[in-house]
N, C-alpha and C positions, 0 to 999 in steps of 0.2 A: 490468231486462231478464230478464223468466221465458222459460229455455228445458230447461223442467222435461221436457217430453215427448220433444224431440231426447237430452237428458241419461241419459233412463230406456233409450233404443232403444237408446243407442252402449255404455250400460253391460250390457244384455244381449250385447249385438255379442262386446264385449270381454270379457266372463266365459261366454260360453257355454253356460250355464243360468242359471234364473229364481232357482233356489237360491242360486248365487253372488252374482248380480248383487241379489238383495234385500236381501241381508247384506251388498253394497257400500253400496246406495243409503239401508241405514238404514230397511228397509220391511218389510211381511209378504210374504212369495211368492204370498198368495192375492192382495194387493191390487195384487200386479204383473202380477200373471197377467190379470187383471180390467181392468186398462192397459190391455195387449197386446191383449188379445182388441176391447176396445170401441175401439181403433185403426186396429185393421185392417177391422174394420167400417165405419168411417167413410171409410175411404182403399177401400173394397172391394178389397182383395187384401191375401194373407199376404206378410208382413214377414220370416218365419220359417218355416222344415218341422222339426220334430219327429224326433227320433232318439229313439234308449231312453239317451243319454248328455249330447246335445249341441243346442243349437238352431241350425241353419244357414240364412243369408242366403240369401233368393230371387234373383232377379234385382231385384223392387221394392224387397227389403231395401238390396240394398247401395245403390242408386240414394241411400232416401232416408239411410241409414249415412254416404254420402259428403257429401251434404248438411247432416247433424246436426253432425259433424268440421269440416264450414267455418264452420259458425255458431257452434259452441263455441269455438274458435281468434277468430273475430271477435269473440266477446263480450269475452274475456279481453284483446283488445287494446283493444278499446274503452274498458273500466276500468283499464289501465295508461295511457293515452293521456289519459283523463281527470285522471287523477287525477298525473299529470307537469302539468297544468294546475293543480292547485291545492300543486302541489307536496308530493303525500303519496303517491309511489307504491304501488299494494297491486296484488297480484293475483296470477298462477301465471304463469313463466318456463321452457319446456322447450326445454335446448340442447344441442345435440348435439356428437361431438368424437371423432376417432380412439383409437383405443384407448391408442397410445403416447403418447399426448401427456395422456391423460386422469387422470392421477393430481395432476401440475403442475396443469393448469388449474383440473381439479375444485377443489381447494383454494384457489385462487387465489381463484375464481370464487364462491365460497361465500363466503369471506373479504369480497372487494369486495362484494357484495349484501348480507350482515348488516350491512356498516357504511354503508352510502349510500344502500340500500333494503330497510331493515329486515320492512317489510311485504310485499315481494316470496317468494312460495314458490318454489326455484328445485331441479326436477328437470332432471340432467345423464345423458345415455345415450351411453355410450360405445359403438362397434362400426367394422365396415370403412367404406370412402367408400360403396359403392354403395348398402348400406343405408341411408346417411345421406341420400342425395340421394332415394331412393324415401321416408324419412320426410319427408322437406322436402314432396315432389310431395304427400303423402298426408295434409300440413296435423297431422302427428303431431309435428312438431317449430316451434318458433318462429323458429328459427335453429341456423345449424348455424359452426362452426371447424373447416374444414377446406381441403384444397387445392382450386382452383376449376380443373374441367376443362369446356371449354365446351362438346366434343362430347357429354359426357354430363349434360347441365343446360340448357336453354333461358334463355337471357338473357333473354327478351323477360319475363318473369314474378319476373324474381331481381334484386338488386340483389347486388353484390359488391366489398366493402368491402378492398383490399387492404393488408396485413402485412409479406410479404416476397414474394420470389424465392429460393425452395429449391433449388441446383443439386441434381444428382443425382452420388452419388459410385460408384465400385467397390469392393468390398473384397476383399482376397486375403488369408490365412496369410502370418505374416513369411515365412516357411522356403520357401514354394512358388518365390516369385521373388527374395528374398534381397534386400530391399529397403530394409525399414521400418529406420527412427530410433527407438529406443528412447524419447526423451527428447521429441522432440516430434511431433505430428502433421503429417505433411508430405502434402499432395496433390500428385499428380503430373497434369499435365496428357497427358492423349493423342489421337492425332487419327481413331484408328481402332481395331476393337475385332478386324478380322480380322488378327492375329497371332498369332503361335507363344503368346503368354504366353496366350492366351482361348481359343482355340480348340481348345485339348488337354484342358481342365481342365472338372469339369462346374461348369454355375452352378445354386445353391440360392434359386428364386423360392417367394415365394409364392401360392397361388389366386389364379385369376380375381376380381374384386372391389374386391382387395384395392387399392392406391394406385402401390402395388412393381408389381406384376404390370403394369399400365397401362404404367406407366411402362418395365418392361422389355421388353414388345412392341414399343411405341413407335420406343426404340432398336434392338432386333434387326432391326424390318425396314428402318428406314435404313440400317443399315448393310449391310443384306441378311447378317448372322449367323444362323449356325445352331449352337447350342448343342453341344458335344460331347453332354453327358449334361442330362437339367432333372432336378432332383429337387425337388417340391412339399415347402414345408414352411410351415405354418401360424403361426409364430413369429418374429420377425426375432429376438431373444434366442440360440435356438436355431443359426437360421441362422449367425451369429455364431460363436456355440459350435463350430460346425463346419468354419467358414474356419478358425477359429484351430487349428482340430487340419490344418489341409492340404486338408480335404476337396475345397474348392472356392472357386468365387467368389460372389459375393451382389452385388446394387445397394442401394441407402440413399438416402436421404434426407440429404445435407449436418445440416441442424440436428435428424436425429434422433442423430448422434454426441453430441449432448447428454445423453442419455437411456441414454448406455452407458458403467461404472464403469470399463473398461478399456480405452482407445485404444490402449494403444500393443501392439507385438507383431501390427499388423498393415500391409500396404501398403492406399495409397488412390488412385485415379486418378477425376480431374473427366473428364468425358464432353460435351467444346461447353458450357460452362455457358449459354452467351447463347441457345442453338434446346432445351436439356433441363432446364433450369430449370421448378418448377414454382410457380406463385404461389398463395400462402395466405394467408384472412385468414377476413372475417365472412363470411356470404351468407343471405339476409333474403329473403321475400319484399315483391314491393313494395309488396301490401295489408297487410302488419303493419308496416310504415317507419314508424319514429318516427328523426325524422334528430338530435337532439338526445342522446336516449338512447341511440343508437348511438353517436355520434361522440363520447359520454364513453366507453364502455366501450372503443373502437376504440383511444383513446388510454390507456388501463388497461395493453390487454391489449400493445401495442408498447410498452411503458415496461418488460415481461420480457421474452418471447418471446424477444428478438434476447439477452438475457444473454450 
């Protein structure tokens, strides 16, 4: 399957001069240039406009750009597909994954493929959900590990493999409400967020984008809260850092207290676990499903996760 000319345009796309992208593709810049040129002749319209730094997408560009992207992603599934038929998988694997979670997985994930499909090359991008879901639509990722929000992802195109059900917790400073158990992690259950203990105190979210942030719009306008103070903070690490000195309160993720060295010294309150819960697992689209391959790694990756 030669798709040497789709391969040659998206690798221009993506390096941004013919310099770059010739020293990707292993060529001369004259003989890429010479490409370009007798391509666009043949399609009669420029692919590209010329800068003194940069070459940027027309309108024809990106048309056929978005096109090259889905036939490169097809091909590569095609020869993974195939070749799970002869039982010698090869080919390139790009999977996506929040950032907190991506240290465990990466590892994990690299682990299980050198030993099961050795011939698999397996690139992991770690970043916020939104970005993940804009690489999913943009055919830039093969699959993604992350929570599945359905207003912002169209079912009709995605299959979604589910993991768990992530309640969503509170966090507060022991010392702010004089609460926390030293010894073990105790959730507290509450039925409502407008009380003296929330409503005096600022809560530390993060950007728009982000998973957190979703999730705590979600609940403030249920509950019709209004934050005393919001301070943005780019970090849940951090955020943390700061409940623990008093500053304020933070939301979480129930199983990202995995991911944090220190539980105790702090209070915890569950929020409706059964309507704030969020569910995570695979999400594929349904032109690269291979239901076999999935539903081994599906069971991989539930054999830790829930640890």
């Amino acid at each position: 399957m030669n798709l040497k000319e789709q391969q040659y345009v998206y690798e221009i796309y993506k390096a941004g001069s013919l310099t770059k992208a010739s020293e990707n593709l292993h060529i001369t810049q004259s003989a890429l240039s010479t490409f370009l040129a007798s391509l666009e002749k043949t399609l009669g319209t420029k692919l590209f406009t010329r800068t003194n730094r940069n070459l940027i997408p027309t309108e024809a560009g990106m048309l056929y750009i978005n096109a090259a992207k889905r036939m490169l992603a097809l091909k590569d599934q095609f020869y993974i597909d195939l070749n799970l038929l002869n039982e010698d998988m090869s080919g390139n694997i790009h999977i996506g994954m929040q950032r907190i979670r991506s240290t465990v997985l990466s590892v994990r994930l690299t682990s299980y493929f050198a030993e099961k499909y050795p011939n698999i090359s397996l690139q992991v991008s770690a970043t916020k959900l939104i970005t993940l879901y804009k690489m999913l639509k943009d055919d830039e990722l093969d699959m993604i590990m992350s929570y599945y929000i359905p207003e912002l992802l169209s079912s009709s195109d995605y299959v979604f493999y589910e993991i768990m059900k992530d309640p969503t917790i509170i966090v507060t400073g022991k010392d702010l409400h004089n609460r926390s158990d030293e010894a073990t992690l105790q959730i507290q259950p509450i039925s409502s967020m407008n009380t003296p203990d929330f409503t005096s105190i600022p809560f530390i979210l993060l950007p728009q984008g982000h998973t957190m942030r979703y999730q705590a719009d979600k609940i403030f306008q249920y509950y019709n809260f209004k934050p005393h103070k919001v301070i943005e903070n780019g970090s849940l690490f951090t955020s943390l850092q700061l409940c623990s000195i008093n500053y304020g309160a933070m939301l979480i993720m129930k199983s990202y207290l995995q991911e944090i060295p220190v539980k105790s010294g702090f209070n915890y309150y569950s929020i409706m676990p059964e309507k704030f819960s969020l569910p995570y697992g695979i999400i594929i689209r349904k032109d690269h499903l291979n239901t076999d391959f999935i539903e081994e790694l599906l069971k991989y990756i539930t054999s830790f996760i829930n640890e």
